[in-house]
C-alpha positions in Angstrom: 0.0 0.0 0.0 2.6 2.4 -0.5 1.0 4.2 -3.4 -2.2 5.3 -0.6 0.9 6.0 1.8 2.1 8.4 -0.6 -1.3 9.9 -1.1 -2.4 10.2 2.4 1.7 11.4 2.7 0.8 14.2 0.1 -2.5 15.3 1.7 -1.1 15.8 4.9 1.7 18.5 3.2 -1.2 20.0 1.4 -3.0 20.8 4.5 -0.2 22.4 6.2 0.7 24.2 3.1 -2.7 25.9 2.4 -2.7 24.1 -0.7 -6.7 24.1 -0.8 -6.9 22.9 -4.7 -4.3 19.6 -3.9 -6.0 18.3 -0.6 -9.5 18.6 -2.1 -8.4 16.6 -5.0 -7.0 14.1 -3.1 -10.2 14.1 -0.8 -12.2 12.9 -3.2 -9.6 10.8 -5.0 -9.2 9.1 -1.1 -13.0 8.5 -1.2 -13.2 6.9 -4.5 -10.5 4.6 -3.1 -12.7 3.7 -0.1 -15.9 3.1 -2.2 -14.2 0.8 -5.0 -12.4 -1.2 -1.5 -15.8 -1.3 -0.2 -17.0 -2.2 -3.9 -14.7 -5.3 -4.0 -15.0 -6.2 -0.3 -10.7 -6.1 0.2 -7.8 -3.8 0.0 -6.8 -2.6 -3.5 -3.8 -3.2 -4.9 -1.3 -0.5 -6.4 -2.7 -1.4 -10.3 -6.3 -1.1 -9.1 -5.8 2.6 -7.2 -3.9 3.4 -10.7 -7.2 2.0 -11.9 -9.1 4.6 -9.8 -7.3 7.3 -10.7 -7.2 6.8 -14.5 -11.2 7.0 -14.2 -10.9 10.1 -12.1 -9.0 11.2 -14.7 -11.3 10.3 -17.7 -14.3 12.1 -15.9 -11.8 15.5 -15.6 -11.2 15.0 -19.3 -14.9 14.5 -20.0 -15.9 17.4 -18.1 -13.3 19.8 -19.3 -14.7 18.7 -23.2 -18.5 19.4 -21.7 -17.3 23.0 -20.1 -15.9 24.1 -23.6 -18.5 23.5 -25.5 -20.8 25.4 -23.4 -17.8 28.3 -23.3 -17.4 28.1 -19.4 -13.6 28.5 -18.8 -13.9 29.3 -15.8 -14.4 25.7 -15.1 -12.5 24.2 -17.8 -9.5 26.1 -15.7 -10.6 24.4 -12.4 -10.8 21.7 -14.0 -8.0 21.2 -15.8 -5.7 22.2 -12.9 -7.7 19.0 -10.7 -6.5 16.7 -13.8 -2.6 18.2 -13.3 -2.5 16.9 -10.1 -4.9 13.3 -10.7 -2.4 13.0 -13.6 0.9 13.2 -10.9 -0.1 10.0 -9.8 -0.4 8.2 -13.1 2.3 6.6 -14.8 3.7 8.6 -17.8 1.5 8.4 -20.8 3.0 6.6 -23.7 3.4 8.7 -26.8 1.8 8.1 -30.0 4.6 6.5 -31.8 4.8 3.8 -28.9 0.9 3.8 -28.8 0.7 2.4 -32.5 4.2 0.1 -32.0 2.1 -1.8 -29.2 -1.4 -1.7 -30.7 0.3 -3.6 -34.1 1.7 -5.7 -31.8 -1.3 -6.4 -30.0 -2.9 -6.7 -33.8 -0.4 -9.2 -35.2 -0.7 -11.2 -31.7 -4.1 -11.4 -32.0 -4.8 -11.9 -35.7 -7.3 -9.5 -35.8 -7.6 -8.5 -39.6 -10.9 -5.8 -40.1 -12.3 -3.2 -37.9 -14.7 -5.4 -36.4 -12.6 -7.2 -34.9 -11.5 -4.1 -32.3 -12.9 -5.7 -29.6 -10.5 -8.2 -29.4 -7.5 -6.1 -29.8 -8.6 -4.2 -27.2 -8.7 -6.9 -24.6 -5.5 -8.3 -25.4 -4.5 -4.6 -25.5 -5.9 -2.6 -22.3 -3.5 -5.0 -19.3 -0.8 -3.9 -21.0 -1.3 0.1 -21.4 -4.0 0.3 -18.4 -3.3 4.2 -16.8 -0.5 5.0 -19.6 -2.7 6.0 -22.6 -6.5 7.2 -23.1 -9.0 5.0 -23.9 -10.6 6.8 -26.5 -7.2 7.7 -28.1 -6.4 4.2 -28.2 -9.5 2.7 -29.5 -9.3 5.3 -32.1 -5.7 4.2 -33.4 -7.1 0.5 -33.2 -9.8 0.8 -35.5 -7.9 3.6 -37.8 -4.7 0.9 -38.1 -7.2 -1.8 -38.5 -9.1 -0.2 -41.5 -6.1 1.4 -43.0 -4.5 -2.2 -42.9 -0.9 -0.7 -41.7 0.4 -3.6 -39.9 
């Protein structure tokens, strides 16, 4: 449990600092823990808090689309400073280049030859790049290298 260590480590500093933004982040980020340990009825592992906070972080980037389209940058700013911090704990995001290298991987491992086929790329795919790239991002590349044929 070192990565909760580290966040309830984290929370503490950003009480004593003032840092209001930081330890309301991690608040809720704390809670979502406790619900999804509740949820599965043990203690979460490192790869399922990741797991946590990759959703936390989908919802942030969800939002922050929503609050543009309806011109309110006042909470697209809020929000996208919450995602800075949520994004702290992740592990680095692959890059695109690496994104496709391991998606024609997952393609040629799977055999997976036409767009319908996605769904089965994706669940060889999603263990491996779980936290490091966005969902949508990668399903896109999956079904734009499976029509395009670039394997």
């Amino acid at each position: 449990m070192s990565f909760l260590k580290q966040i309830d480590d984290d929370l503490i500093r950003a009480l004593k600092s003032g840092d209001k933004l930081k330890a309301t982040v991690l608040r809720g980020l704390k809670s979502d823990i406790k619900y999804k340990k509740i949820e599965k009825g043990a203690d979460l592992t490192d790869d399922e808090i990741i797991g946590v906070f990759s959703t936390a972080a989908k919802k942030h980037r969800d939002s922050i689309e929503q609050f543009k389209a309806g011109n309110r940058e006042d909470l697209v700013d809020k929000e996208t400073a919450e995602l800075v911090i949520i994004s702290s704990y992740l592990p680095e995001q692959l890059s695109e280049d690496k994104l496709r290298e391991v998606i024609i991987d997952a393609i040629k491992e799977t055999g997976a030859d036409s767009p319908a086929k996605s769904g089965m790329v994706m669940k060889a795919l999603m263990p491996q790049i779980k936290g490091k790239a966005d969902g949508k991002l990668v399903s896109k590349l999956v079904s734009e290298i499976l029509s395009g044929g670039a394997k």
